[in-house]
Structures are given as C-alpha cells and as structure tokens.
N, C-alpha and C positions, 0 to 999 in steps of 0.2 A: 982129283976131279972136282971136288968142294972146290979148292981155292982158286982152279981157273976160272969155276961158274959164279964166282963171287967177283974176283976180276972183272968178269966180261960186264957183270951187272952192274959194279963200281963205274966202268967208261960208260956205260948206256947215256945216262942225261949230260955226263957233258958233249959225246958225240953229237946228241940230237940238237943239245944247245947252242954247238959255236955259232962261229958266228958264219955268216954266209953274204952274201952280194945278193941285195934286195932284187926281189923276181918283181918283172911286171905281169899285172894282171889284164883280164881282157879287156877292157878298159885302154889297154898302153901304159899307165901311170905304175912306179914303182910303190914295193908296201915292204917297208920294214919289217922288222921281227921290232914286237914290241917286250917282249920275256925272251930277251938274247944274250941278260948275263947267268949265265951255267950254275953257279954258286948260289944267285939267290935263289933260281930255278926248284936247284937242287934241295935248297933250305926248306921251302914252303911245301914242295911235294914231302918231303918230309914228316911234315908237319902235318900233312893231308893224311900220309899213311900213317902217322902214330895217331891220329884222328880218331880211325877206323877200330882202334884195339883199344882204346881207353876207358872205353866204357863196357856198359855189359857183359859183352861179347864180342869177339872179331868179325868182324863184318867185312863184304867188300864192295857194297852199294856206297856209292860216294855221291849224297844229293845236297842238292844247295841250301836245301830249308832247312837242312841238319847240320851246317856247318858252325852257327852260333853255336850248339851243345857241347859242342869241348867245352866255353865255359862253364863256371861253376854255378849253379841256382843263385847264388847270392852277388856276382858279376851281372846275370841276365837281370837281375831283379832292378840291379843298382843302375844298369844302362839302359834299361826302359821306364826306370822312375825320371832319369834326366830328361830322354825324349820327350816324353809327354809334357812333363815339365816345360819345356823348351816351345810344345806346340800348343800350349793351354796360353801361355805365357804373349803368343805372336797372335793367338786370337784374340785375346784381351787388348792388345794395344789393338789392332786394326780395326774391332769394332769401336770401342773406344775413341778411335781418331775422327769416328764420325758421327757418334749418338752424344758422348761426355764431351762437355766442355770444361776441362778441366788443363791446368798448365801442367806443361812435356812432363815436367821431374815429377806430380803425382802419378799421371797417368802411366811413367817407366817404375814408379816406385809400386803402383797395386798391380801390375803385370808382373812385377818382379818377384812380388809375394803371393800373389794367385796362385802362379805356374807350379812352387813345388807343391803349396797345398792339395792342387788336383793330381800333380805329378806319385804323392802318396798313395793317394786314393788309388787310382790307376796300379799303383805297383802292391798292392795288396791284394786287388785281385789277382793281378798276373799270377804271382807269389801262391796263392790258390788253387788258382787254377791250373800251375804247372805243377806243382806236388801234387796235386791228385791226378791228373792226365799223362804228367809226363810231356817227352817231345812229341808223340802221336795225339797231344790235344791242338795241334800248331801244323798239320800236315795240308799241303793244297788241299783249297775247298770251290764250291764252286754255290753259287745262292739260287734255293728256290725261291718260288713266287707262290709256293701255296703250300698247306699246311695237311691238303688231305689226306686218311688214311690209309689211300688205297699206294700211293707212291711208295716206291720203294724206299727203305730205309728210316719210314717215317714210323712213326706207332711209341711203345714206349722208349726206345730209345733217344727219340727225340722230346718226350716230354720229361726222362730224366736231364736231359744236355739243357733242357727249358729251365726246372727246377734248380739246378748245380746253378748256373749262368744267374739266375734270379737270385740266388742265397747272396751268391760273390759279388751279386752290383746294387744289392741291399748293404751288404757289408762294405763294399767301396764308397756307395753313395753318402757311408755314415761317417767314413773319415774324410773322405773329400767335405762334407757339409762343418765340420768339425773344424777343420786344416784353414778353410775359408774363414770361418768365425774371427778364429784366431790370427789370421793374416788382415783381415778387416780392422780389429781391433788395434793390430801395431800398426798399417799404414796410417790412419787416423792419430796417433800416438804420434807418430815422427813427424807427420806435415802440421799437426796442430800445437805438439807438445801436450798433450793430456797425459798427465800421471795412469800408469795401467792398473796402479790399485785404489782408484776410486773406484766409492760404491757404485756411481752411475756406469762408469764405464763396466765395472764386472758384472754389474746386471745386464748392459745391454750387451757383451760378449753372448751370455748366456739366452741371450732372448734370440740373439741368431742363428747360435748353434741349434736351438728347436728346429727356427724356420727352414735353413738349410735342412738337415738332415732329415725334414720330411719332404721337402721338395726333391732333392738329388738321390736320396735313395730309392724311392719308388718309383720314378722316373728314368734312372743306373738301371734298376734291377727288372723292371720290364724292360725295354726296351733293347737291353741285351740278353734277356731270354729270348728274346722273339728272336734274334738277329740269329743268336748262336743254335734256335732250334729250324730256322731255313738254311745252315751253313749242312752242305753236304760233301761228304770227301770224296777226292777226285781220284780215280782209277788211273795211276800214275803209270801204271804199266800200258798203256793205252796212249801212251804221252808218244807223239813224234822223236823229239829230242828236249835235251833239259831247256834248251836257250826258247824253243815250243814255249814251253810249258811254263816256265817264268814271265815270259810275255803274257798267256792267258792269264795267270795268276794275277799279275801286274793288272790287267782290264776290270779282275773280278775286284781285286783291292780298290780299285774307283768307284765302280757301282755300291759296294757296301760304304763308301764313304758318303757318298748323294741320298741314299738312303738313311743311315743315321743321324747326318747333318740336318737333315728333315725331319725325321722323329723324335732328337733328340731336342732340338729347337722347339717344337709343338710342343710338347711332352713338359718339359723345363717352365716357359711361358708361358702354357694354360693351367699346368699344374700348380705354381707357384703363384701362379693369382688365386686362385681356386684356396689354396691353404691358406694363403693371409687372409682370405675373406672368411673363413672359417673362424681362425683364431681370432680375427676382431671382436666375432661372439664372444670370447671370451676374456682377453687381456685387452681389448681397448684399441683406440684409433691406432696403426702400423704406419709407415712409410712406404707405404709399397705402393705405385701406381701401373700404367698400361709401358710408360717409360719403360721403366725397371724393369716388367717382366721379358720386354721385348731384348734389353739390352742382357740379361744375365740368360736366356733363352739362346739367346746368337750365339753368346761367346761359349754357352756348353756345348750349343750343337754343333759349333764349327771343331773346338776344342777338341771336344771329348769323339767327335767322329774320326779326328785324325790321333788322335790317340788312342785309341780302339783299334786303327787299321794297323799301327804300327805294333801293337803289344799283344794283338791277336788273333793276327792274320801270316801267315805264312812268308808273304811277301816283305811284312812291315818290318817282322824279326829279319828278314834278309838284309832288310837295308839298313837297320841300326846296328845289329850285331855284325854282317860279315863285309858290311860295305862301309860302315865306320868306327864300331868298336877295335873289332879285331886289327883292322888296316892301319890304325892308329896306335895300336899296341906291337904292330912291325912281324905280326903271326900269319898272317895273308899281303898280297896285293893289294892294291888301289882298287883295282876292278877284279876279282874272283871271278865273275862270270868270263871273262873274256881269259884269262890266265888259263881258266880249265878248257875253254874253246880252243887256245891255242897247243895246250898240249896234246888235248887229244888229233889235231890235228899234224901234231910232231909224231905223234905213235904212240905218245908215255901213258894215253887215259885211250881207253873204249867206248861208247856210249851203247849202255843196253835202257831202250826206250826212253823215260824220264830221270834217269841217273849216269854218273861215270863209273868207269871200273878202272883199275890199274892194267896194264895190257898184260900183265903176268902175277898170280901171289906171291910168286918170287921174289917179283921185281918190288911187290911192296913191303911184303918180308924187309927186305934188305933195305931200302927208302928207312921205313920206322926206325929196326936196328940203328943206322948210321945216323938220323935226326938224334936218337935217344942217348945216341954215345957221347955227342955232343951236350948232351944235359943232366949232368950227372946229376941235377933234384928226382927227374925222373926216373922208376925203378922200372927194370924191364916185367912186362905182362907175364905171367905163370897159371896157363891151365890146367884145372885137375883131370885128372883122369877120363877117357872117351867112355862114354857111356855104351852100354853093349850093342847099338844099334849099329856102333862106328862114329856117332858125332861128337864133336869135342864134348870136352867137360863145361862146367856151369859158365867157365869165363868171368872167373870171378877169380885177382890176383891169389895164390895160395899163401904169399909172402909178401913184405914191405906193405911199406904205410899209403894208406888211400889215397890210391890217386886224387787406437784407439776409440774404444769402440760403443757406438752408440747402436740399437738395435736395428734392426732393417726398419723401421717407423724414424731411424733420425732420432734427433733429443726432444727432450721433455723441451715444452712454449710454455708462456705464461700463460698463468690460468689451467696449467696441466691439476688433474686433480694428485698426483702425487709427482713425487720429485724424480723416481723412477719406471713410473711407465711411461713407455713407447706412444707417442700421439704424432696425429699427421701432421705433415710436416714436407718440405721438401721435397719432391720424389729422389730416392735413393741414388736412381741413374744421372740424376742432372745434378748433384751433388759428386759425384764421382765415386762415392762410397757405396759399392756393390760387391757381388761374388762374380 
C-alpha cells in the first residue's frame, strides 16, 4: 500500500505539469502555462518543501517573506550589504549629476567607494538586528502615524523596538561615518595621487571620521528608532491571499521610503551643519557650507531610505533575497510570486489566508525526500521523540552535521595657522569631495 501511495504521489506534479493546449480566457486571447516544464517544476517545489523542515521545526505555512531564510545569516548579511551598496552608490551618482561639478570618472570613482562604505554600515545592522529578532523581526508590518499610549501595541514594547533600533543605528551610523572617511580619503588618493601616509592626509582622515560619525550616528539611530517604533505587525491571518498581501506590503514599503527620505534628509543636513558649527568652537575653520550639507543630506536620505526599505522591511528582503538572490543562484524562479500563484492554481499549493500550504503533508513529505535524494550534502531531518501532548519533538536534527584625504574643511591655505588643521576652504560639495 506504501509503495503504490508513493507512486501515485511521484506522477502527481508531472501529471499536473504537462503540458496542455493554451485555454482562452474570457478575454478570447490564449494564456500559456508559464511553469509547464514538470522537472524544474518538480525541482523548486522541492526546494519549497525541504524549505519547510530545515529549520527549526517542520512547518507547513509556506509565506513569501520567509522564503529568503533558507539562506544562511552570513548569505543574507552578504546580499543586503551589496544592495544597499548598489542603492547608496545610484544616490551618490544621481545627486551628484546635479549639485557636483566634477568630471564622470570622479564622480563614478566616489559612488563607487561610497556605496560599500554605507553598504557596511547598513549590513551591520541588519546583522543585529537579525541575531537578536530572528526572521519574526522582518514579518509584514504596516506604519503608524502616532506614538500614543493608548494604541494598541504601543507602550513598552515599542519603546524597547525604539531603544534596540537606536543602539543598531548609533552602531551603523559609526561604521558607516568610518567606511566614508576612509573611502573619502582613497578617492582623493587615486584622482590626486596623494601618498596615504602623509601626515596631512592621516590627520585629515581622522578629522572626518569625528565629523561623520557624529553626524550619521545620531541621525541612523534616531530616526530609525522612530520608524521601527511606528512599524506595527500585520495580522497576516486577516490577509485576503499572499498576492493581497504582498501588494499592501509593497504600498506600505513606499510610504516608509517618503517618509525616511524626508527624515533622513532633514536630520543628515541640519545636523551636520549644526556639528561642524560646533567643532569650529573648537578645531578651527572646517569646509563645510549650506552646499555640502544639502548635497551629503540628499544622497543619505535618498540612499539610506532605500536601503532601509530593502534590508528592513519585509517586502525589501523579498526582493533582494527571493527575487534576486535566490533566482540567480537557480534555487527559485524568476518570479516566485507567480510560480506559487500558478501552482496553487494546478492544485500543488492551498492558500490559507496570507500563506500557501502543500495541498497534502504527504505530498510535501515526499517533494522534500525526493529534492534531498538528489543532494546528497543534505542530511535528511531526524525528530526527537513527540512530547507527551502528541506534538513532535524539539525539531532539532538528532544526527548529521548542521544544516586621499583632507578633512571635511578641505586643506590647509596659506597663512593657515598650522600645516594641519582644517580651515575654510572650498565647500566640500563643489569640490566633489563628500560622504
């Protein structure tokens, strides 16, 4: 009886997949099968259901904001340090194209060195804030507009999420101000040829890494406390369908980007005038004018808002992890979202509210097995013992191995009173020499 119901489960997805004579819809117009070869069908579902068991626990909620989590901590870290990278790096040139007058090859060379410096920054919090949250710090959210105590959900829970959020963007803002010093200092170095261990130059690294890191930290770390203590989770069981619910997500990821792009903008450009004007108290004329703060203000608010959305918003991890990490690594489709629309519409997936299910544990049972057979690195999953209620055990394998740089003031003029400090000078932005 086992090996005919193993059988019948072995034809299932090619059954469902062959191929067929495109139906028209009401419309008139014929619609292909776009997932109508059986085998890679077969591979990805696969893939889906060893998904399900690799972690924790065996599960059979199949959601989309979870599907980056197969990868490993050190994979997500590494593919949302490039994103952001990649969109710190498109801000930089774009504003750039219209405040700096500087020629193409510097303005591609300090974008080029921006981008991982913030891309750091960015991925050390992630990095943070995913070891201590886990994938439930990353679950649909949806954004208040007020902070009162009476609201549900709000109270100390959201003034620890305040707290945690403010340490991580103090902490990010300090490598990101850092990362930039240092990427300041070598773009300068390659377009000028300045030796990097002159005194002047390793004074002025160091004069900026101050500036930065109190401008971008305090700045990081409120304004993504604020964000992440209005971010409230969505009652996912309340969701219509996933394709619902990833569209709203997708709306609410815009508005927190309009909103941070504005905060962080303000925040970045008043603050960072505000600190240089301070320090002149102290260390002497700076290079910082209204320029600068407006052009290093743009490029974090724009920057850092869409890298924010991507590394900590539900939708953002959807689209870098499962829409082009994973697709690119040949572990999903092109489109996921529509791959799992189209199976559940063959019968292979169920939709209960904001998730999929397998239409049988059986049938995923058997999926996993057959994906796993094919990969002998992976060792098959070994529950311990059900606990006396009936529920499985811990779900934890019992066996096999686990799964050139002058300071933001510009260089010393004649008549500086010493050879390295910082006096006015140029503004920074019209020099092309910014963060």
């Amino acid at each position: 009886m086992r090996s005919l119901s193993e059988h019948l489960l072995a034809g299932f997805v090619p059954a469902v997949y062959r191929r067929r004579a495109p139906e028209r819809d009401t419309g008139g117009t014929r619609s292909g099968a776009r997932y109508a070869d059986a085998v890679r069908a077969e591979r990805w579902l696969g893939r889906l259901a060893h998904h399900l068991v690799r972690t924790d626990r065996e599960r059979h909620d199949l959601a989309w904001w979870q599907l980056g989590h197969e990868l490993s901590r050190t994979a997500r870290t590494v593919a949302l340090v490039l994103a952001t990278a990649v969109v710190v790096a498109l801000a930089d040139w774009s504003v750039g194209l219209l405040l700096v007058p500087l020629p193409a090859g510097e303005l591609l060379l300090q974008g080029a060195l921006m981008g991982p410096a913030a891309g750091l920054g960015f991925g050390a919090v992630y990095a943070m804030a995913d070891r201590s949250g886990g994938a439930a710090a990353f679950e649909p959210t949806r954004v208040r507009l007020t902070l009162r105590a009476s609201h549900a959900g709000l109270g100390r829970r959201s003034l620890r999420t305040f707290f945690a959020r403010l340490g991580q963007g103090l902490i990010g803002g300090t490598v990101m101000g850092i990362g930039c010093a240092c990427a300041l200092t070598l773009q300068r170095a390659l377009a000028a040829g300045t030796p990097l261990a002159h005194p002047d130059v390793v004074l002025g690294t160091l004069i900026n890494m101050l500036v930065f890191v109190l401008i971008f930290g305090p700045a990081a770390g409120l304004v993504f406390g604020l964000m992440a203590a209005l971010e409230a989770p969505v009652d996912v069981s309340t969701a219509a369908t996933p394709v619902s619910l990833l569209a709203s997500n997708r709306a609410t990821a815009g508005r927190q980007f309009l909103v941070l792009a504005v905060a962080l903008t303000l925040a970045i450009a008043f603050g960072g005038y505000l600190v240089v004007a301070m320090l002149r108290t102290v260390m002497g004329p700076l290079n910082w004018g209204v320029q600068d703060s407006l052009f290093i203000g743009t490029v974090c608010g724009l920057g850092g808002a869409a890298a924010y959305v991507l590394a900590f918003t539900a939708w953002g991890q959807w689209i870098v992890l499962a829409r082009v990490w994973l697709p690119l690594a040949g572990r999903l489709p092109a489109d996921p979202a529509a791959f799992l629309d189209d199976a559940y519409r063959r019968g292979v997936l169920r939709q209960t509210g904001a998730v999929y299910q397998f239409r049988h544990e059986r049938l995923q049972h058997h999926l996993g097995r057959a994906y796993r057979g094919t990969h002998p690195d992976f060792t098959p999953a070994a529950f311990g013992p059900a606990s006396p209620d009936g529920r499985p055990g811990d779900g934890r394998p019992a066996t096999g191995p686990p799964a050139v740089g002058r300071p933001v003031a510009g260089g010393p003029v004649a008549g500086a009173p010493g050879a390295g400090a910082p006096v006015a000078g140029n503004p920074v932005a019209g020099d092309g020499e910014n963060g």
